[in-house]
KOLKOL-286078 format. One record per atom (N, C-alpha, C): atom name; residue in three letters; x, y, z. Coordinates in pm, 1 decimal. Layout:
KOLKOL-286078
> CA;ALA;X;Y;Z;
...
END
This chain:
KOLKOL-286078
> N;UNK;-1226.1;204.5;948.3;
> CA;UNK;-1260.1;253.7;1079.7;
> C;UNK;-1189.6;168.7;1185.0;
> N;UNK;-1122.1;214.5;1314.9;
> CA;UNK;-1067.0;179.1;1414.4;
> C;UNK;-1147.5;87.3;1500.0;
> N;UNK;-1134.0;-4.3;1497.0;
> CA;UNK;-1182.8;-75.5;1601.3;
> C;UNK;-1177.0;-6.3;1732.5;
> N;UNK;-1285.8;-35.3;1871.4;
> CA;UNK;-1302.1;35.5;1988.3;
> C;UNK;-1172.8;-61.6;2060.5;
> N;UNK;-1154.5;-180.3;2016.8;
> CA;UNK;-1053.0;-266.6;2096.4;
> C;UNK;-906.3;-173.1;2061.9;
> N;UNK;-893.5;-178.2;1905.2;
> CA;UNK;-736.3;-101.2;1875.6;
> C;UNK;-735.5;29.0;1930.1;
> N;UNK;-861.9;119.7;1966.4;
> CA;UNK;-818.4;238.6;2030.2;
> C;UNK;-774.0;187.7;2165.6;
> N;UNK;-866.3;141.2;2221.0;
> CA;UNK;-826.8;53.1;2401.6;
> C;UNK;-725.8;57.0;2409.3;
> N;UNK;-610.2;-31.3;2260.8;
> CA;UNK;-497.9;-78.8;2333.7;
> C;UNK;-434.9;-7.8;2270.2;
> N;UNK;-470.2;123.5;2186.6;
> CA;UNK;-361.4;237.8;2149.9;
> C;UNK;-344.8;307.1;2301.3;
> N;UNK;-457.0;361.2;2347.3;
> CA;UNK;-494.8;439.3;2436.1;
> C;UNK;-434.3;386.1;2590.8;
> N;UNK;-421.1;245.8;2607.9;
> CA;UNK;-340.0;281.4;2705.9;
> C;UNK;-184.6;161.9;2669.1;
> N;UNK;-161.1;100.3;2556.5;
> CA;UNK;-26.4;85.6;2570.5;
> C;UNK;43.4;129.3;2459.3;
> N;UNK;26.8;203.6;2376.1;
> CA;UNK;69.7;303.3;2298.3;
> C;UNK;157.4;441.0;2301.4;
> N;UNK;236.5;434.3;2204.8;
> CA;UNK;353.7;598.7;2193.4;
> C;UNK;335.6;564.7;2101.2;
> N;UNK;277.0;686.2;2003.4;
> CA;UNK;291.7;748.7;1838.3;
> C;UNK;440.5;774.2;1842.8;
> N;UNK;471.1;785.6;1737.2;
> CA;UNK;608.8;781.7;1640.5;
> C;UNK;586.9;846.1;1529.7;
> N;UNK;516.2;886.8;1490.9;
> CA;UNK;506.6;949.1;1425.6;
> C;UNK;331.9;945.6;1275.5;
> N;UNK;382.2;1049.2;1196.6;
> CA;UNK;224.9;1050.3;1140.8;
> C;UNK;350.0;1091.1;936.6;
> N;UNK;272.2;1009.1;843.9;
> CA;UNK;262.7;995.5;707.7;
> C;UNK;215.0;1122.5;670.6;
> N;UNK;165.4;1153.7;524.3;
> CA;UNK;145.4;1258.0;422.4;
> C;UNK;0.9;1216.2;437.5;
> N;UNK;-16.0;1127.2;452.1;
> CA;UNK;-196.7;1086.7;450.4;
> C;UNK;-280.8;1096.4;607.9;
> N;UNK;-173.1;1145.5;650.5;
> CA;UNK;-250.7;1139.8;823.3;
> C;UNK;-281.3;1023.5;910.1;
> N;UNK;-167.4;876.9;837.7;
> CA;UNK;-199.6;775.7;898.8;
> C;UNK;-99.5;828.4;1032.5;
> N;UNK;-140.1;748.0;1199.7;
> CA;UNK;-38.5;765.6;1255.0;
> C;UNK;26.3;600.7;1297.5;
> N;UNK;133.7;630.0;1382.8;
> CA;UNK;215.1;505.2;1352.5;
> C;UNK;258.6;486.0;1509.0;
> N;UNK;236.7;375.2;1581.7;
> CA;UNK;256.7;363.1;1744.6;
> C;UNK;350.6;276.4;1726.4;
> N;UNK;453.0;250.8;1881.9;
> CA;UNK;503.5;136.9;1907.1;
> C;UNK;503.7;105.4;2065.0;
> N;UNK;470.4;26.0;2114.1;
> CA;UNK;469.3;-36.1;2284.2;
> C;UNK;543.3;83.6;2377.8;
> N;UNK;471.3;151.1;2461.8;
> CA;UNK;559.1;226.0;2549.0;
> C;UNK;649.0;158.5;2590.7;
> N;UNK;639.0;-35.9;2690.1;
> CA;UNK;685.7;-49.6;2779.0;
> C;UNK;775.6;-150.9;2642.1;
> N;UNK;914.2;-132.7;2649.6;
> CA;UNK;1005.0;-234.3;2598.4;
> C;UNK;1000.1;-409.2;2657.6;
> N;UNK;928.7;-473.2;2559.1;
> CA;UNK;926.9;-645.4;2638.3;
> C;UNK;1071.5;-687.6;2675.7;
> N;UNK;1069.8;-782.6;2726.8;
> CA;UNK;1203.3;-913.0;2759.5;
> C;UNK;1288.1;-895.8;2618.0;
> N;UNK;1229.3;-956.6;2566.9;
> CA;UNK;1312.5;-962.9;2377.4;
> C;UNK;1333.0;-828.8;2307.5;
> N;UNK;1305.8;-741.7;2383.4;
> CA;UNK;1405.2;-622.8;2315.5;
> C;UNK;1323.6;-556.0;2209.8;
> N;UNK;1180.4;-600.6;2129.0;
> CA;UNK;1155.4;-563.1;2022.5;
> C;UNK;971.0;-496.3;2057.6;
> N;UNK;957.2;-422.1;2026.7;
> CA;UNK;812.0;-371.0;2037.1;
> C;UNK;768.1;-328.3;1933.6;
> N;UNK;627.9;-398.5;1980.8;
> CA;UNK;520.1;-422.7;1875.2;
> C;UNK;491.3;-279.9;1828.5;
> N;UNK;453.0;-288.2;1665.0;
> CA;UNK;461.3;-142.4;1605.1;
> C;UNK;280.0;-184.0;1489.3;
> N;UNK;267.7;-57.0;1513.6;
> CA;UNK;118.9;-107.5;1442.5;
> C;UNK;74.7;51.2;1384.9;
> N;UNK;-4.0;89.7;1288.8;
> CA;UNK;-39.9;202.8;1246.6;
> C;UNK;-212.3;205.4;1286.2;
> N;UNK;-239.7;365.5;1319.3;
> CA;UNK;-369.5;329.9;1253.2;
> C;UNK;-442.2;464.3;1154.7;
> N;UNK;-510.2;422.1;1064.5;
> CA;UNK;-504.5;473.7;943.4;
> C;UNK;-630.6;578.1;942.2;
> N;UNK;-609.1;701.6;885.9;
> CA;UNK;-673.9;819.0;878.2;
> C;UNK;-816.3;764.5;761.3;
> N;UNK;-932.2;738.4;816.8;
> CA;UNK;-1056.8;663.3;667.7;
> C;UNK;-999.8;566.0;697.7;
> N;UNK;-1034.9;474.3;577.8;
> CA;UNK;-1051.8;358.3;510.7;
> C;UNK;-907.6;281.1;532.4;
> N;UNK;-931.2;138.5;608.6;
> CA;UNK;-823.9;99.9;651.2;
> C;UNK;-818.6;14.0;530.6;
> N;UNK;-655.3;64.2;481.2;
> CA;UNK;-623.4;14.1;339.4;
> C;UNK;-464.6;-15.0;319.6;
> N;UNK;-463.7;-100.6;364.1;
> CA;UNK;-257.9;-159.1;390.7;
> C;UNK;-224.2;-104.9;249.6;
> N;UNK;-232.0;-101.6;184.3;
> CA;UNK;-100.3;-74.6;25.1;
> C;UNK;-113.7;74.8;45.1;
> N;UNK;-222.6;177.0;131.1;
> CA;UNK;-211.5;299.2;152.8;
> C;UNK;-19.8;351.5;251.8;
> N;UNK;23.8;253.0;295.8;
> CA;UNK;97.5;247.9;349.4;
> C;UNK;223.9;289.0;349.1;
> N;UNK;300.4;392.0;300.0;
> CA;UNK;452.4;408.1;231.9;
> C;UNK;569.4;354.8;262.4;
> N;UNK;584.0;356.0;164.4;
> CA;UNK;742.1;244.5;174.7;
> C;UNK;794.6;239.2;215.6;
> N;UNK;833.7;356.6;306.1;
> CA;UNK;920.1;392.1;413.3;
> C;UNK;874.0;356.6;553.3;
> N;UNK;733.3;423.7;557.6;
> CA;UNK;667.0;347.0;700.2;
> C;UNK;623.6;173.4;734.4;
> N;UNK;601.0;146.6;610.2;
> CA;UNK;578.3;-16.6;567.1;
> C;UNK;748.3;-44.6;622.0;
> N;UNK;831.0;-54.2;612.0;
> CA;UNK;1004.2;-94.6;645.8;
> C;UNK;973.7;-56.5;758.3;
> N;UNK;948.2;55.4;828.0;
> CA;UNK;989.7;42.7;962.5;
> C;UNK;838.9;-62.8;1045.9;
> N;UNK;765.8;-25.4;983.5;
> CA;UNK;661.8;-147.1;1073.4;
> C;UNK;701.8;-247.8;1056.9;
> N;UNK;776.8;-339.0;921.2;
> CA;UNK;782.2;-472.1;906.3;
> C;UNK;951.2;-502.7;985.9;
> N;UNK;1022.8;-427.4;1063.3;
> CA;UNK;1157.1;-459.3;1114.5;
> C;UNK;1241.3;-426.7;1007.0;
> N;UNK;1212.6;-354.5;927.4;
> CA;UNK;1314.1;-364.6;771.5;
> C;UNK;1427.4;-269.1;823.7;
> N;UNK;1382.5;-140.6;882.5;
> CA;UNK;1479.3;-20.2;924.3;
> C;UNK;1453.9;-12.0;1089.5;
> N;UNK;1488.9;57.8;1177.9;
> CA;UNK;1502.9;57.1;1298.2;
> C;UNK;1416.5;182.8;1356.7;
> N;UNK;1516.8;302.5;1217.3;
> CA;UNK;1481.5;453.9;1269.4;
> C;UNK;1371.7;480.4;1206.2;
> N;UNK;1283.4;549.3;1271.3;
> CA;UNK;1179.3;589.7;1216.5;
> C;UNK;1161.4;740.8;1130.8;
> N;UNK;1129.5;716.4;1020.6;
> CA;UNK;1086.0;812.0;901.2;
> C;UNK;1060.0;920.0;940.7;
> N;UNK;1132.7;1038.5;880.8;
> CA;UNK;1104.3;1184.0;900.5;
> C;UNK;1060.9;1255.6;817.9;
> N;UNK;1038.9;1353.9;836.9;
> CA;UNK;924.4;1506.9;737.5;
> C;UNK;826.4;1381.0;637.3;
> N;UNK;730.9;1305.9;743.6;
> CA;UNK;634.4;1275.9;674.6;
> C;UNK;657.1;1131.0;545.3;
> N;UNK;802.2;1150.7;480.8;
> CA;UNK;865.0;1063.9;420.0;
> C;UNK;849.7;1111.3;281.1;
> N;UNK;934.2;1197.3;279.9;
> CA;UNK;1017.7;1293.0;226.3;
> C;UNK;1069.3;1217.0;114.8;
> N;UNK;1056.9;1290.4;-14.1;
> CA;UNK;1133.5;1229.2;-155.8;
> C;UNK;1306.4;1211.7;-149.6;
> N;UNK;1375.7;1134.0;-166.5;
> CA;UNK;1490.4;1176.2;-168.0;
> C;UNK;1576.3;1179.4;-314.4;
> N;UNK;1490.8;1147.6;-440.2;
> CA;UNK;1588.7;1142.0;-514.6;
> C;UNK;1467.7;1210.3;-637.0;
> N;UNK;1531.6;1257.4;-751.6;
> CA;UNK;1424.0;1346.9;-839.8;
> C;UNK;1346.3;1272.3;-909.4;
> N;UNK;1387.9;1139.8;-934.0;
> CA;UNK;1263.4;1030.7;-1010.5;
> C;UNK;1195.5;962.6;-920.6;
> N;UNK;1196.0;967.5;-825.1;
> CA;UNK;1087.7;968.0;-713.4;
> C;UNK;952.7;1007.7;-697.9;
> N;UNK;831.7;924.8;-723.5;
> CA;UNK;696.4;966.9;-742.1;
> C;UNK;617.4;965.9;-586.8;
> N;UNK;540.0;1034.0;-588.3;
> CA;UNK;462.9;1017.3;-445.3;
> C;UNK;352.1;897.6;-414.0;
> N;UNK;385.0;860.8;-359.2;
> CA;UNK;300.1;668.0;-302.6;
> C;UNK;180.0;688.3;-318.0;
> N;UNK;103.0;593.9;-429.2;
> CA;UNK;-20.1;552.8;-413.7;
> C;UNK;-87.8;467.4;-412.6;
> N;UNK;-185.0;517.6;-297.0;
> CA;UNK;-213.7;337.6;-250.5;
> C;UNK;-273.4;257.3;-424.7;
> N;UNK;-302.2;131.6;-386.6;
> CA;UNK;-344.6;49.8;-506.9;
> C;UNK;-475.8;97.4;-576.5;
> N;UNK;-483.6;117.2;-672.8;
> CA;UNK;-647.8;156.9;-729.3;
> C;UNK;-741.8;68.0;-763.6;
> N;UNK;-706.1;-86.9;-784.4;
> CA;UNK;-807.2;-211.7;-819.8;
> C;UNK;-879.6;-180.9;-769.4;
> N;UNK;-1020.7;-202.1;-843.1;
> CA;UNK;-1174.6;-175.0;-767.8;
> C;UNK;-1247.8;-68.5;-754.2;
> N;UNK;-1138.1;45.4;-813.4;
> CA;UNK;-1164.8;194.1;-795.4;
> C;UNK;-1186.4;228.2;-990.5;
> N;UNK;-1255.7;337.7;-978.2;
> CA;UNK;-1228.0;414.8;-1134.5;
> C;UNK;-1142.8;477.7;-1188.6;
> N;UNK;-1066.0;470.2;-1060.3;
> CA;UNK;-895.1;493.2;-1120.0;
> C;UNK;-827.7;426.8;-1115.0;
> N;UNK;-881.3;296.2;-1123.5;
> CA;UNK;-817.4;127.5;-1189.5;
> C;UNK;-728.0;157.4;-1316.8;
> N;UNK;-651.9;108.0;-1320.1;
> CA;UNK;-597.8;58.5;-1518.1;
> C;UNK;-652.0;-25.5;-1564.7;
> N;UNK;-729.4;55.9;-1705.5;
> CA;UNK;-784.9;-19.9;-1802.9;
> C;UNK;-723.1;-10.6;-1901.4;
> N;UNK;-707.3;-171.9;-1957.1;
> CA;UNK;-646.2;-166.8;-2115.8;
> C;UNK;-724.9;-92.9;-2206.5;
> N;UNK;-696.6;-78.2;-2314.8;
> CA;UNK;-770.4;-93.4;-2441.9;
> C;UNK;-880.9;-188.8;-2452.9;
> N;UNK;-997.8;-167.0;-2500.8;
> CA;UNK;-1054.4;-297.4;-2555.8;
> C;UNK;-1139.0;-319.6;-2401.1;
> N;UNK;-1129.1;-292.8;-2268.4;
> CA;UNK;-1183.2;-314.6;-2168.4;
> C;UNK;-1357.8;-294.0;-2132.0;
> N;UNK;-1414.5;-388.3;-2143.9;
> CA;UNK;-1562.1;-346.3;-2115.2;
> C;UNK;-1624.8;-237.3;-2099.6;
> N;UNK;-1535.3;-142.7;-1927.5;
> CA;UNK;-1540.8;-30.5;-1857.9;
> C;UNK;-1474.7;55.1;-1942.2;
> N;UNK;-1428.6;55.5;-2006.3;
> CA;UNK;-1323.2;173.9;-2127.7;
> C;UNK;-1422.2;139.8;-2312.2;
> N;UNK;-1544.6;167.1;-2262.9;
> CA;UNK;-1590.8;149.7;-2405.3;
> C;UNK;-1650.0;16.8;-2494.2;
> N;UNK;-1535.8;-89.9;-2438.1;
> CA;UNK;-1512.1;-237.3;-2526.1;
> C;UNK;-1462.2;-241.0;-2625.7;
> N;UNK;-1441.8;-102.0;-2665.0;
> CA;UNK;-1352.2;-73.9;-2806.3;
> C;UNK;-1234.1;-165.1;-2883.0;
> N;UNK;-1230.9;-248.2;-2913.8;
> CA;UNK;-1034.9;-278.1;-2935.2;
> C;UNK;-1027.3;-271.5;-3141.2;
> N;UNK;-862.6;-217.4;-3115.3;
> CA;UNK;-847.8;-233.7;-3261.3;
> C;UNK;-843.4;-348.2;-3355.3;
> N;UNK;-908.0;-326.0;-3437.6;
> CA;UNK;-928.5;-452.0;-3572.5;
> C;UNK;-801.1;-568.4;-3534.3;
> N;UNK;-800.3;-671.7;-3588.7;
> CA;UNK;-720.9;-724.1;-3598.5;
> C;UNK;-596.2;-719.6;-3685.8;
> N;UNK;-474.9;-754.4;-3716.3;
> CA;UNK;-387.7;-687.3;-3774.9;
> C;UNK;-349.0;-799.8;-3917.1;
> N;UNK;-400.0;-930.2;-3896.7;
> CA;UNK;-365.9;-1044.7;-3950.6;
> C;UNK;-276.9;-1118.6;-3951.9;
> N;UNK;-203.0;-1081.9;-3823.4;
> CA;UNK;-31.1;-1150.1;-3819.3;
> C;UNK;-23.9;-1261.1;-3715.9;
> N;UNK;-157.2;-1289.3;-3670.8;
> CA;UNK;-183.2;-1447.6;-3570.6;
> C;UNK;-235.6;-1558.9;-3627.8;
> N;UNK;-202.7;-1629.3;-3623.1;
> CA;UNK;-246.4;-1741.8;-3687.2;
> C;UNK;-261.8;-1892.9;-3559.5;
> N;UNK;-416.6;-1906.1;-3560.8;
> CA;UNK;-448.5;-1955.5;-3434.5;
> C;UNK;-399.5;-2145.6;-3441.8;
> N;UNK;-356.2;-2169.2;-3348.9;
> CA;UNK;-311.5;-2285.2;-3359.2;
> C;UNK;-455.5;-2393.3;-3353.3;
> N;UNK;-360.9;-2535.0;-3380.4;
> CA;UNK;-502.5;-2628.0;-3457.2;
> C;UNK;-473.5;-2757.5;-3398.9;
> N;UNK;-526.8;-2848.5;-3351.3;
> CA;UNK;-487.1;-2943.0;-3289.9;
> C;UNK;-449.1;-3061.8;-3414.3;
> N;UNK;-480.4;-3013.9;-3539.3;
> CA;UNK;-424.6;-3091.1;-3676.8;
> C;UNK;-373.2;-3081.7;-3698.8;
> N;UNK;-276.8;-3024.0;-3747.5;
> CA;UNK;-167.4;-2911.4;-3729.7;
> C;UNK;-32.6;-3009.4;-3708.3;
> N;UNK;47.8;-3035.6;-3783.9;
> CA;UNK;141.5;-3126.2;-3790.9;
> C;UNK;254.9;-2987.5;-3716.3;
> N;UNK;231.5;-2924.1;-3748.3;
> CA;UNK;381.9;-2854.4;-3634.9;
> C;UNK;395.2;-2824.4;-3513.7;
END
């Protein structure tokens, strides 16, 4: 959720630039400072969640690219997957095998470890 301060200072020193596939939108300083560079900040559609962020809009917020991202940020190449934010903490986490939350299941052992020994001359 937006802070009442970040709307304040969307609301009066703010220009959108544009809006993501997730409905985040993306501002930068109407008025250009002394140093040439204006402050660029998003604010996020729900749950404010930075890795929700795409790779493309993440570069232009961090100074990486200049121009700002079009049709939303658009695939450009065919092995190209669509951005998702991080799942840790969620139930659409990755669980190994063998994981508490996945059962606790794991397969037998195979007999090919042999645990080291502090007697153990090698």
């Amino acid at each position: 959720m937006t802070t009442i301060g970040t709307r304040l200072h969307t609301w009066l020193n703010g220009l959108q630039v544009g809006v993501d596939r997730s409905g985040h939108r993306y501002f930068h300083d109407k008025r250009v400072p002394k140093s040439g560079r204006r402050k660029r900040w998003v604010i996020y559609l729900g749950e404010v969640e930075a890795s929700a962020v795409p790779p493309e809009w993440h570069a232009w917020l961090h100074y990486t690219i200049d121009d700002v991202p079009t049709d939303g940020g658009s695939l450009k190449h065919s092995w190209q997957k669509l951005h998702i934010p991080n799942q840790t903490g969620t139930p659409c986490a990755y669980r190994p095998q063998g994981h508490t939350l996945r059962c606790g299941t794991r397969p037998p052992a195979t007999g090919d470890y042999e645990a080291w020994s502090p007697d153990s001359t090698e």
